[in-house]
N, C-alpha and C positions, 0 to 999 in steps of 0.2 A: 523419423519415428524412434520412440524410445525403447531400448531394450525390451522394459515389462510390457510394453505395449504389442511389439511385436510378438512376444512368446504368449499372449495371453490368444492373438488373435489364432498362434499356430499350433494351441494345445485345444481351440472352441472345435478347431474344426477337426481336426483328430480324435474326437467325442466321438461316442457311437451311446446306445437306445441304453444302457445302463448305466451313462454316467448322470442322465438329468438329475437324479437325485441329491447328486456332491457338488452341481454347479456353484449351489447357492450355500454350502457348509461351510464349518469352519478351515474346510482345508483348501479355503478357494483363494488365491487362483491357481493353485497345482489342481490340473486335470486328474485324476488315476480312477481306474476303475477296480473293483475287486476282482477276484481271481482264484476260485477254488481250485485247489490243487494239494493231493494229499493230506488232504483231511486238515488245512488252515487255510486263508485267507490272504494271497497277496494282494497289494496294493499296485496297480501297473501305471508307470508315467506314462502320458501317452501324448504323442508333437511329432509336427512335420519340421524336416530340416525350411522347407519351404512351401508356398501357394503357388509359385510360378510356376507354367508348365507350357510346353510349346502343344503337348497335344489337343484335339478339340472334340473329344469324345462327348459326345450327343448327352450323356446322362450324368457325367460329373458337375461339381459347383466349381472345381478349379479348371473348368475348362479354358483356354487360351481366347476365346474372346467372350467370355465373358466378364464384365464389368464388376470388379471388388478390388481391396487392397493387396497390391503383390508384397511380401514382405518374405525374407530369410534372416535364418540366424547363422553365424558359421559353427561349424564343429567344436571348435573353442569353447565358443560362449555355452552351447548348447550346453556340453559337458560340465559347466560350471554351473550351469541352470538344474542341470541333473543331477549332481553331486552335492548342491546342496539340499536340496530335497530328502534325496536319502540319506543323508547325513542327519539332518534333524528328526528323522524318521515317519517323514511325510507319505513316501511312495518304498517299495520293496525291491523294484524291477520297474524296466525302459522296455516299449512298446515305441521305435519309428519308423515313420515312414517319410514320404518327399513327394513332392510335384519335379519332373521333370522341367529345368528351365532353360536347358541347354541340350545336353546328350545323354543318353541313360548313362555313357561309361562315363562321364564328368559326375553325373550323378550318386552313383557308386561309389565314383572318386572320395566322396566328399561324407559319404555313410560309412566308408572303411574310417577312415581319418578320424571319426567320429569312435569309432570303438575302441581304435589302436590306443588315444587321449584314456579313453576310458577303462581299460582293460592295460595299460602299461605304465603312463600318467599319472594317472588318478588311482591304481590297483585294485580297480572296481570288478570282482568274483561274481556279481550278481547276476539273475536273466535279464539279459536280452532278446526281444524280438525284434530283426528287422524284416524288412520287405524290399526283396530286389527288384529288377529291373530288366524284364528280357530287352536283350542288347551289349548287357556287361559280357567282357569276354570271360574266359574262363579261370585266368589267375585270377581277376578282382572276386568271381564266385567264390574259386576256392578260400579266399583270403575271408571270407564272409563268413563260409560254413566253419574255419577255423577259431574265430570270433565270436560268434551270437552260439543261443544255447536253443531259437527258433529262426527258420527263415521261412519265408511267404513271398507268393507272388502268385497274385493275383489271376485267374484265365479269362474270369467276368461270364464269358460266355459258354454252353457246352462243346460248339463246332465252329467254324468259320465263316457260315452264313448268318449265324446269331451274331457274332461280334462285329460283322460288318454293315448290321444295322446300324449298332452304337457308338462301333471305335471304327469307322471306318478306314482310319491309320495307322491302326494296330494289326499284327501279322497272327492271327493265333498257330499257326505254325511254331513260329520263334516262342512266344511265348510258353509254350507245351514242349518244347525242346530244351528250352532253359529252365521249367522244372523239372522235368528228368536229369538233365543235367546236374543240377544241386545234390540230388537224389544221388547219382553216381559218384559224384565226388564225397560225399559224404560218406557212401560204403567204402571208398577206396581209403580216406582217411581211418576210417573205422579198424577195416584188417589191417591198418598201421599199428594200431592200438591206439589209437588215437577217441578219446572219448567226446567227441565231435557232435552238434546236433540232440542235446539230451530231450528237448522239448520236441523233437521230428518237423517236420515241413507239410505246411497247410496253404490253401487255396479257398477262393472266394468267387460265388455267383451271385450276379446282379439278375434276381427273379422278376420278370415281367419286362423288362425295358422293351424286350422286342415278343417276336413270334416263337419265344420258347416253349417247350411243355415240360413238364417235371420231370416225363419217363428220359427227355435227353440230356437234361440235368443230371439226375440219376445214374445213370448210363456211363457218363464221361467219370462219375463219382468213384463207381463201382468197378471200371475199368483201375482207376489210380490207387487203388484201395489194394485191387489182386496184384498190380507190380510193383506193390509195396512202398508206392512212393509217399504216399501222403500220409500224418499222422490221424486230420481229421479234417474234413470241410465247413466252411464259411457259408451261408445261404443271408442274402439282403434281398428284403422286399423292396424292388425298385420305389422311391418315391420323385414325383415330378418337382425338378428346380426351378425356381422362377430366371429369366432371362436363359433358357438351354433350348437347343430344338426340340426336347421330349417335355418341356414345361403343361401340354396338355394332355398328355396322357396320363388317364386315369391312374392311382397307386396301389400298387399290389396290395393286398391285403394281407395283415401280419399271420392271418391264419396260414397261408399259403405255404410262407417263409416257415412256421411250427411246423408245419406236416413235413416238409422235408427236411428239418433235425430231423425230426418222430422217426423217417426211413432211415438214415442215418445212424440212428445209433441201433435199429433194427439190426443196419448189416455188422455193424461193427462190434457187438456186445448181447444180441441176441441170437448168430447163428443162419439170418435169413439170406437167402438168396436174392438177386433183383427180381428174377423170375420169378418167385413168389408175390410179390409186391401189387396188389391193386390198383392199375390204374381205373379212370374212366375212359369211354371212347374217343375225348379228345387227347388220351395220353398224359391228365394230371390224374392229379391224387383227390379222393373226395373229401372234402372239406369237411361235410359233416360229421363224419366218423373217424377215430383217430387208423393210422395204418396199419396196426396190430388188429386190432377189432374188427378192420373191415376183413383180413388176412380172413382171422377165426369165424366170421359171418359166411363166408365164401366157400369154407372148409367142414361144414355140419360133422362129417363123418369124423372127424378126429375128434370129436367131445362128447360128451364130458371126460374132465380128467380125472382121477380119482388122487388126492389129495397126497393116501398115505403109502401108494407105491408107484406112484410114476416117475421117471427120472428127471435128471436135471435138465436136460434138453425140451422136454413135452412141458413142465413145468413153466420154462421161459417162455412157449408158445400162448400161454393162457394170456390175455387181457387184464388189465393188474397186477399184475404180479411182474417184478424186475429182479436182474441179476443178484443183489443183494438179498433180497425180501427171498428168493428161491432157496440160497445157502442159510439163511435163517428157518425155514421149511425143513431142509433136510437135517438140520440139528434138534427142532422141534421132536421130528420124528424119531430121528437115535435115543430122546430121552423119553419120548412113549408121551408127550404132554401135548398131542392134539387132539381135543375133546370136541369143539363145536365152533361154529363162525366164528366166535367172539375170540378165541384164540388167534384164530385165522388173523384177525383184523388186527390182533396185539401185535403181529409180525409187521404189520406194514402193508399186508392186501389189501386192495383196494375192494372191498366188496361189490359197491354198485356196479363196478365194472364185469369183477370177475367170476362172479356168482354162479351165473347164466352158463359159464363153462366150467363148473366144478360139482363132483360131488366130493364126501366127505366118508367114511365107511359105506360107499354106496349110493347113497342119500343125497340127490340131488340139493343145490344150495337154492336155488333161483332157474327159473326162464329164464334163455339166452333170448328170444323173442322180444320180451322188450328192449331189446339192445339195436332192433331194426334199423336203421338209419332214418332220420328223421330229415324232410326238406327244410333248410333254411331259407331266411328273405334273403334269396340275391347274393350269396354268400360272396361272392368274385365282385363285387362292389363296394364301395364305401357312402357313407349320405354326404354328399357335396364334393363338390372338388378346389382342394386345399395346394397350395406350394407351400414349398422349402424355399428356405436361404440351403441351407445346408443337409444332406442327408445324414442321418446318425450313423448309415450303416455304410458309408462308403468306406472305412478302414476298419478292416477286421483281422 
């Protein structure tokens, strides 16, 4: 097989739900997705060193016996595949990952080799995200976290009975101990002075494959969050691949995977607690309503909020209204120029949402009452049941 042949096949499936739009553009065939970050737009390359993988986890499409092309690029080429890229000013930054087709630390092996080319070779300054490998030992980690400016690796599941649905060869042990681990070394290089890790270390759940619920999703989130280990979480709506043992079970619904961002940036940028957080009585989240709004539905007694003297904390709790659109609030107010909704809404309020829990000099804006939660059709369902070649959200 031919070089572009190979990289084309190992950048299709390194694609995740944002890139369908550039499959078919003029910057095809470099995969890269966009990438807000500090108020501009990177361009991310995104490719596996390889599709071979010996492991046979129930919900991947590179599972070990499943039936497609195994194809690898070596480190070499890859770098020269990347470098020219950016070099014509295609992509900004590298996003890889691998299939295991040997050993994780072979593996490793071959994603170190990969940056060293790149970062010594080539004199490439730019982000990298890789994704390691519980298994690697600890010099290959640290040589990692020394190297990339993100590292990832993946847990899939929140506990060990969930992952032993899907990876039944997978340790979540090991794997929960090798992101800690990254984690540690990373502080240790840190108080070197060493400016290690500038993008921090994220992880990734596969929603639905098995018997999860969100509250232990959530849970495992919120635990990595308080020990500081993670930047931010990863959430994929499991979808079924054709030829996998999970090929018929139903596919999560992208709402599902939304509502846990929606928690997510709850805890991370709004202040909440998990203990705050509304589940339902099977332990998810209700789909109908977003998790802020159900929070403020639940909470009567804290509302309405009064516009022009509540703080910055009570502010963030209202429906509508975000971290930014708050600091614009309280600047409004220092210049005495909020007169009536319309202002409100100049800022970036969401009124239909937030109405119901504001007044204004007193003066309530709206009923929160129509805000009730309304039943949907079947919401944890989809009409038909569809496979994948490939999931978009298996690399994240």
């Amino acid at each position: 097989m031919e070089l572009d042949e190979k990289v084309r096949i190992l950048l299709e499936m390194a694609a995740d739900d944002l890139d369908e739009g550039l499959r078919h553009s003029a910057l095809r065939p470099i995969n890269v997705r966009p990438l807000r970050q500090g108020g501009r737009t990177f361009r991310i390359f995104r490719i596996l060193l390889t599709n071979a993988c010996v492991f046979n986890c129930y919900y991947c499409p590179m599972r070990r016996d499943r039936d497609l092309p195994r194809v690898e690029v070596s480190p070499e080429r890859l770098a020269r595949v990347f470098m020219t890229a950016y070099r014509r000013g295609w992509a900004d930054g590298l996003f890889v990952t691998s299939g295991i087709p040997l050993s994780p630390r072979d593996t490793v092996d071959r994603l170190i080799r990969l940056l060293e080319i790149l970062r010594f070779r080539e004199g490439y300054r730019g982000y990298i995200h890789v994704k390691v490998i519980a298994g690697a030992d600890t010099a290959q980690l640290r040589r990692v976290v020394e190297l990339a400016d993100r590292v990832s690796l993946n847990l899939e599941a929140p506990c060990p009975d969930v992952l032993r649905q899907i990876a039944p060869q997978k340790n979540f042990t090991l794997y929960l101990q090798t992101l800690t681990e990254v984690h540690r070394l990373a502080e240790s290089l840190r108080a070197d002075g060493r400016p290690v890790l500038r993008s921090g270390i994220t992880t990734q759940f596969v929603v639905g494959a098995a018997d999860d619920t969100d509250r232990q999703i959530l849970t495992r989130v919120d635990s990595l969050y308080r020990e500081r280990v993670l930047h931010h979480a990863h959430f994929s709506a499991f979808r079924p691949i054709r030829d996998t043992p999970l090929e018929n079970r139903p596919e999560t619904p992208a709402l599902r995977e939304h509502r846990l961002y929606q928690v997510d940036y709850l805890l991370r940028r709004y202040g909440f607690r998990l203990d705050e957080v509304v589940f339902d009585r099977h332990g998810n989240l209700p789909l109908e309503v977003d998790p802020k709004t159900a929070w403020a539905l639940a909470h009567p007694q804290e509302f309405p909020v009064e516009v022009l003297t509540a703080d910055r904390e009570r502010l963030l709790r209202v429906p509508g209204i975000g971290p930014k659109t708050v600091e614009k609030i309280l600047q409004a107010r220092a210049n005495g120029v909020l007169r009536d909704a319309r202002d409100l809404a100049a800022l970036g309020v969401r009124l239909w949402v937030a109405a119901g829990f504001l007044t204004l000099r007193s003066r309530r804006l709206a009923d929160a009452s129509v805000l009730e939660p309304r039943p949907l059709i079947d919401p944890r369902t989809t009409a038909g049941h569809r496979f994948y070649e490939f999931s978009p959200g298996t690399f994240r």
